[in-house]
N, C-alpha and C positions, 0 to 999 in steps of 0.2 A: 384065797386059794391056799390050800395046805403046801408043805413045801414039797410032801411025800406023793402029792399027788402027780403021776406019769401024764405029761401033755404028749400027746398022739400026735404025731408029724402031718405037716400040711393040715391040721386043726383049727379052728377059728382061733382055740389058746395061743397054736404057735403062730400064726399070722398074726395075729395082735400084738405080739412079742416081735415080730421080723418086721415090723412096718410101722406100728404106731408110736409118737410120740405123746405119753399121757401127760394132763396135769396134776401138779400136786403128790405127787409120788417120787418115790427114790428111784429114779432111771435105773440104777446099776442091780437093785435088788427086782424089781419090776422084771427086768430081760432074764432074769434066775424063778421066777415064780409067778411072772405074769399077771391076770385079775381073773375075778369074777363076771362072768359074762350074763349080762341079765338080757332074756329075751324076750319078756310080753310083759306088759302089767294088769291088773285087774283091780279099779277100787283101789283100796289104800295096799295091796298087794302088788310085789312082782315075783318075777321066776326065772329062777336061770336053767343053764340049758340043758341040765336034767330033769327039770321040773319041780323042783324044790322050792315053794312059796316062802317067801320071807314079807313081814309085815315092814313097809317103807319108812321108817321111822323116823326119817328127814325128810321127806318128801320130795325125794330126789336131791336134791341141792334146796331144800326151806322152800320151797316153788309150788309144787302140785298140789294144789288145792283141791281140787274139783275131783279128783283120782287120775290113774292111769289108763282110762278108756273111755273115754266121756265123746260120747259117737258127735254127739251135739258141733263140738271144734272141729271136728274132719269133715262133717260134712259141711259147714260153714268155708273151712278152709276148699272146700274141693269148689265148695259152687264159687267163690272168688277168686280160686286159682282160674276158672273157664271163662268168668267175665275180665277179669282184668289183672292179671298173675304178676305186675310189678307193673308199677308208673314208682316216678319219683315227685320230691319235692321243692324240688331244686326252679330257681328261674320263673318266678312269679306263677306256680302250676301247684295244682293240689288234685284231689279223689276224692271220693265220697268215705271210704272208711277212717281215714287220718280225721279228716272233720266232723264223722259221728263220735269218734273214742274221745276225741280232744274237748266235744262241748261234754262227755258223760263224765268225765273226768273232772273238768270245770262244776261241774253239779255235784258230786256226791264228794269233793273234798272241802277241807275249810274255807270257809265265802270270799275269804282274802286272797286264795289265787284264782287266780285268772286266764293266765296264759297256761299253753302247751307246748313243749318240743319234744318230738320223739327220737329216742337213739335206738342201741339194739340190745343191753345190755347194763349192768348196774355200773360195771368199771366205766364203761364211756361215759354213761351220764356225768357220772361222777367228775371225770377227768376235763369234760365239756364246763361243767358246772364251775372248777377252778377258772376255766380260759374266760368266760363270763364276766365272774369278778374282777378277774382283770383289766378286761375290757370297759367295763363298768365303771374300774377305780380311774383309768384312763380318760372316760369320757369324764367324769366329775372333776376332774384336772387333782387327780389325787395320785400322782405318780406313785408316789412314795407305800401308799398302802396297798400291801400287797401279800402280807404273810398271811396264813391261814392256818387255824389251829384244828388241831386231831386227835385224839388220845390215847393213851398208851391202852394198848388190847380192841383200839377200834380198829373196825374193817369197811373201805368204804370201794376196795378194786384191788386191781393187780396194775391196769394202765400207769405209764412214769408220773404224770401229776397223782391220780386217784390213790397210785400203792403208795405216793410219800404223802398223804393224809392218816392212810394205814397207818397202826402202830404197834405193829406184829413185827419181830425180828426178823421171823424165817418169811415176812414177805420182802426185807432189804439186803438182806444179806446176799454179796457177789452180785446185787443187781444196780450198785452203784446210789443206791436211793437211799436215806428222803431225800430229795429237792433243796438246797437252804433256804426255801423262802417258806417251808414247810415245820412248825414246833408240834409241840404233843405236854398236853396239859394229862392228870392224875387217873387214872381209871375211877368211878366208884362203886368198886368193889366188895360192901360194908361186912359183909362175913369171914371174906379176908382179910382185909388189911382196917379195919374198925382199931381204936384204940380203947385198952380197957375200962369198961362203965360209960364210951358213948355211944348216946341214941343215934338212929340213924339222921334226924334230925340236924344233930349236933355235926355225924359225919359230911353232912351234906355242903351245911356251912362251914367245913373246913375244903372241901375241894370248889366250893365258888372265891376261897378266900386263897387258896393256892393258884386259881385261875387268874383271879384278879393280882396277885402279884409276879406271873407270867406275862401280862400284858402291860404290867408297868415298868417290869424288867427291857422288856424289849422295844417297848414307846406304843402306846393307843394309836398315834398316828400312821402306823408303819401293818396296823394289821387290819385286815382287810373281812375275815371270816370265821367262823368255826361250825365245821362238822360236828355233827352226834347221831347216831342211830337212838329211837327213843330207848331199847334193848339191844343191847350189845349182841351179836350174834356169832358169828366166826370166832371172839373173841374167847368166848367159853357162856353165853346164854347170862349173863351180866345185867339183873334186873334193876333199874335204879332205885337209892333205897327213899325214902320221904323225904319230899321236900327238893328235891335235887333240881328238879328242872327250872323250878320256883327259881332257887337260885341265880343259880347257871345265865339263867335270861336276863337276870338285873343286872350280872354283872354286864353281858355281853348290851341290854340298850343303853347303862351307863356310859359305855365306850365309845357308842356308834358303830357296835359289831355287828355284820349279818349273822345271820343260824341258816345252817342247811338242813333241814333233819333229814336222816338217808333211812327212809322205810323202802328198802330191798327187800327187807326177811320183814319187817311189822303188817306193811300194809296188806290192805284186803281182806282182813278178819282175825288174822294170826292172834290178835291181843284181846279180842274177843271185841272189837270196836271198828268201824270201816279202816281208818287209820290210828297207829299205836299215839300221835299227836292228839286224840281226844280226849284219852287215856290218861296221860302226864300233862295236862293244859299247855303242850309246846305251842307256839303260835309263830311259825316259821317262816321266812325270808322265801325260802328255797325249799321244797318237798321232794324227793328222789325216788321215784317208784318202779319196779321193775318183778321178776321170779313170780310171784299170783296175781299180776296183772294177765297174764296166759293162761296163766299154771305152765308156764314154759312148754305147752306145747310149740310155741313159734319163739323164738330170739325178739323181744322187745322191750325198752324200759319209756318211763316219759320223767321230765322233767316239769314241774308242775312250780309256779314262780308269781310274785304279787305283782302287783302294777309298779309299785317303789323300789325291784328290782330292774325289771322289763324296761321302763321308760328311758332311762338314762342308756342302754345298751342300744334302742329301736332311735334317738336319737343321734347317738353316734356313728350308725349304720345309715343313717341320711347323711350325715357329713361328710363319710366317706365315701358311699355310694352303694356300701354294702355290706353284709353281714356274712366276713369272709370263714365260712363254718359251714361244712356239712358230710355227711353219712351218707354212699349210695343206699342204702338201705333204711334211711330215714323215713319213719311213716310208712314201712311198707305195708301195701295194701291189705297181704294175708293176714300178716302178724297185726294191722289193729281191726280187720273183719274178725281174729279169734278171738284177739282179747277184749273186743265189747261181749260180744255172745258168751266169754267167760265172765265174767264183770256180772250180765245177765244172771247165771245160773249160780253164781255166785247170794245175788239179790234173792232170785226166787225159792231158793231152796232152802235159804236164811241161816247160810254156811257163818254168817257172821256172828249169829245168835247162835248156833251149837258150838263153836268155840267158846261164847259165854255161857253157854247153860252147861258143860261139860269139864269147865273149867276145874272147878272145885274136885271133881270126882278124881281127875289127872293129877292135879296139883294133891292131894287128898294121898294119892296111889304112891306117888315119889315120898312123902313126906315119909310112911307107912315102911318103906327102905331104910332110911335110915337108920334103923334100928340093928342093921346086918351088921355085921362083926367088920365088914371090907365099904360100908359107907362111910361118911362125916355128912353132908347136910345136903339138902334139897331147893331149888329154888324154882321161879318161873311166872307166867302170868299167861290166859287164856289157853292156847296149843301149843305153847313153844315153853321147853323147861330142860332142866336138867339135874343128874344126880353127881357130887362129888366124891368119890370113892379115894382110901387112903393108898397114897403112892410111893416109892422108895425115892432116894434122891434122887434121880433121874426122872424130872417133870413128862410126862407121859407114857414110859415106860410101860406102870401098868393099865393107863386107858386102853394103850392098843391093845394089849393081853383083854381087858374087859371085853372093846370091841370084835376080839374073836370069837371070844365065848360067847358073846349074844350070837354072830352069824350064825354058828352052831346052833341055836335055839331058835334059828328064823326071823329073827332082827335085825335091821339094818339102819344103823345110829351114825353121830361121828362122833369121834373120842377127841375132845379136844383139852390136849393138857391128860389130865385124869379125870376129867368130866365125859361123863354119860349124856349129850346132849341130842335131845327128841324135838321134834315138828313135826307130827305126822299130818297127812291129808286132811283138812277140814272137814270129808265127807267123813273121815272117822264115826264109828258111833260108840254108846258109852260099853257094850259088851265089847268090842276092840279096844279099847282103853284098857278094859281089864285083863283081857289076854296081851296087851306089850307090857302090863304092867308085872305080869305073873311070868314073862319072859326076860324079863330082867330080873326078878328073883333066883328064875333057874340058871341065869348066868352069872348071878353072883356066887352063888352054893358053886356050880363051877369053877366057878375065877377062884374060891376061898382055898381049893384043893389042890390048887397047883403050886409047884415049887416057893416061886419069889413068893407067891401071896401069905405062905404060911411062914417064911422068912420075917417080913412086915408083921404080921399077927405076933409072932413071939416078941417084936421086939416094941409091941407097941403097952 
């Protein structure tokens, strides 16, 4: 919302402002200028409450896959709110839809997991997933192991365990976090921080070689896990460069470390593969999946886990008597009746494969940016990418300026740092490719014409 623009008293703008507490936003400038109110969506389109279409270019939150009206989920969701609009899971009791999403799940991810727990959300998984481990290192009479590594620019929640995996500043700051039991090994970031004449190769085996002197800094003994999204997401769209995962994994079965991979933003086609783990041969302990397991039409994630995780947890819950953990809203009914029927039209409409066959045209589209007087380079992989544009010393400064100029041109991105970062809907097709792609053009010529940018141009 412009600042110039007059909110009308008793307005949804100024009720929004007199009552709601947002996330992720500056409170104090927020209650001075409020947001954009979006009220329908269409396809990979929404529209606020003048009717102005903007192209969704994160997909809500990296989520909506399927688009923003997909009648299929409503009515699913309506004929399951009439038959049975909430059971829980709690006390030896289950439903018919937990138990169909949980074996579809079992089926279409890597044959080594097995089990299912559902939460609501990618931060709970997450945050559930640390108490796990510990319970886990508990039962193996492994007191001691119990740190869990995370990486600086990963994003794995906001929850106190999940945000001190996080290795985001502005997700610790004043909020008393990380945890001590929680470290943070190297981003790898190889366009950034690469050193001069190395391969990414070369990069790669230096951040398994930083990893692995982190873990011997701190004793093998003593740590228990590490986190990784296969692609960095919230982070700034952080593709890993060759070779990395490769890595990454020898050091961690050298040690006896678990792997979490957290595909919140990969899974479900985003990489142009059902899971981003296909992709990168990760071969994970722990799978975290959540945001186009819906398409966020309902609030659900699942935690998806091998039997050499599972076993030693389901026998210490015999010793105690129970497996003292649960979400009222665990497995609920609606939310796994929409996210199979998405899952479904997911499969049938072979969203998974137009992320791969569209890939290149996208990736192809950003590269072709580059070239702007306000770019430096491109990255990305399937439907999920982004562009880095040049910024002043104040890291972000001009992404927000970027991400207004897009509004303006009917795109709706998130500027992370100075990155231009896209996830648009998987229903995407390649003529909307072209038009966000030619939207970001006109917001660049934009962005080049305004004060700071042309300050940055002179001086670059």
């Amino acid at each position: 919302m412009s600042q110039s623009k007059t909110i009308a008293p008793n307005s949804i703008e100024a009720r929004d402002i007199a009552y709601q507490f947002h996330p992720s936003v500056d409170l104090r400038r927020y209650e001075e200028e409020g947001g954009l109110i979006i009220d329908r969506g269409e396809g990979i389109y929404v529209f606020d409450q003048a009717g102005k279409r903007y192209i969704e270019g994160l997909a809500g939150l990296w989520s909506v896959a399927v688009g923003f009206n997909e009648k299929r989920l409503a009515d699913v969701a309506y004929a399951q709110m009439q038959k049975l609009p909430y059971y829980h899971s709690f006390n030896y009791k289950a439903h018919g839809p937990s138990v169909d999403l949980a074996e579809k799940l079992v089926q279409i991810s890597p044959e080594h997991l097995t089990r299912v727990h559902f939460t609501s959300s990618g931060s709970e998984a997450n945050d559930l997933v640390v108490k796990m481990i510990w319970y886990r290192s508990n039962a193996l009479g492994l007191p001691e192991k119990k740190k869990i590594i995370g990486r600086v620019k990963g994003y794995h929640g906001v929850t106190i365990a999940a945000g001190s995996v996080t290795g985001i500043p502005a997700n610790h700051g004043s909020f008393d976090l990380p945890l001590d039991r929680m470290i943070h090994t190297l981003t790898p970031d190889y366009p950034r921080d690469h050193l001069e004449g190395e391969t990414e190769e070369q990069f790669s085996a230096r951040m398994a070689e930083a990893l692995e002197e982190l873990i011997l800094r701190e004793g093998p003994e003593t740590i228990a896990a590490m986190f990784g999204e296969p692609v960095m997401g919230a982070g700034g769209v952080i593709v890993p460069p060759k070779g990395y995962w490769e890595a990454i994994q020898a050091v961690l079965r050298k040690y006896d470390i678990l792997l979490v991979a957290d595909e919140v933003i990969c899974g479900f086609g985003r990489t142009g593969k059902m899971f981003a783990c296909e992709v990168y041969g990760i071969t994970p302990d722990v799978m975290v999946v959540s945001k186009q397991i819906s398409s966020s039409y309902m609030p659900l994630s699942a935690i998806l886990m091998s039997d050499g995780f599972y076993s030693p947890i389901a026998d210490e819950s015999h010793r105690l008597g129970v497996f003292a953990h649960g979400y009222t809203a665990s497995g609920h009914p609606v939310a796994t009746a929409v996210g199979l029927e998405n899952i479904k039209i997911i499969e049938e409409r072979d969203l998974v494969g137009n992320a791969a066959r569209l890939e290149a045209q996208f990736l192809s589209g950003l590269r072709g940016l580059e070239s702007h007087p306000m770019a430096l380079w491109s990255r990305g992989v399937g439907l999920i990418g982004a562009l880095e544009i040049k910024g002043t010393a104040k890291v972000g400064e001009m992404g927000q300026l970027a991400q207004a100029c897009l509004l303006e041109e009917g795109l709706i991105v998130r500027a992370i740092g100075d990155a231009i970062c896209l996830c648009p809907p998987l229903v995407i097709t390649a003529e909307q490719v072209d038009e966000m792609i030619a939207a970001i053009g006109r917001a660049l010529d934009a962005l080049a014409e305004t004060d700071l940018a042309r300050s940055v141009l002179e001086e670059a």
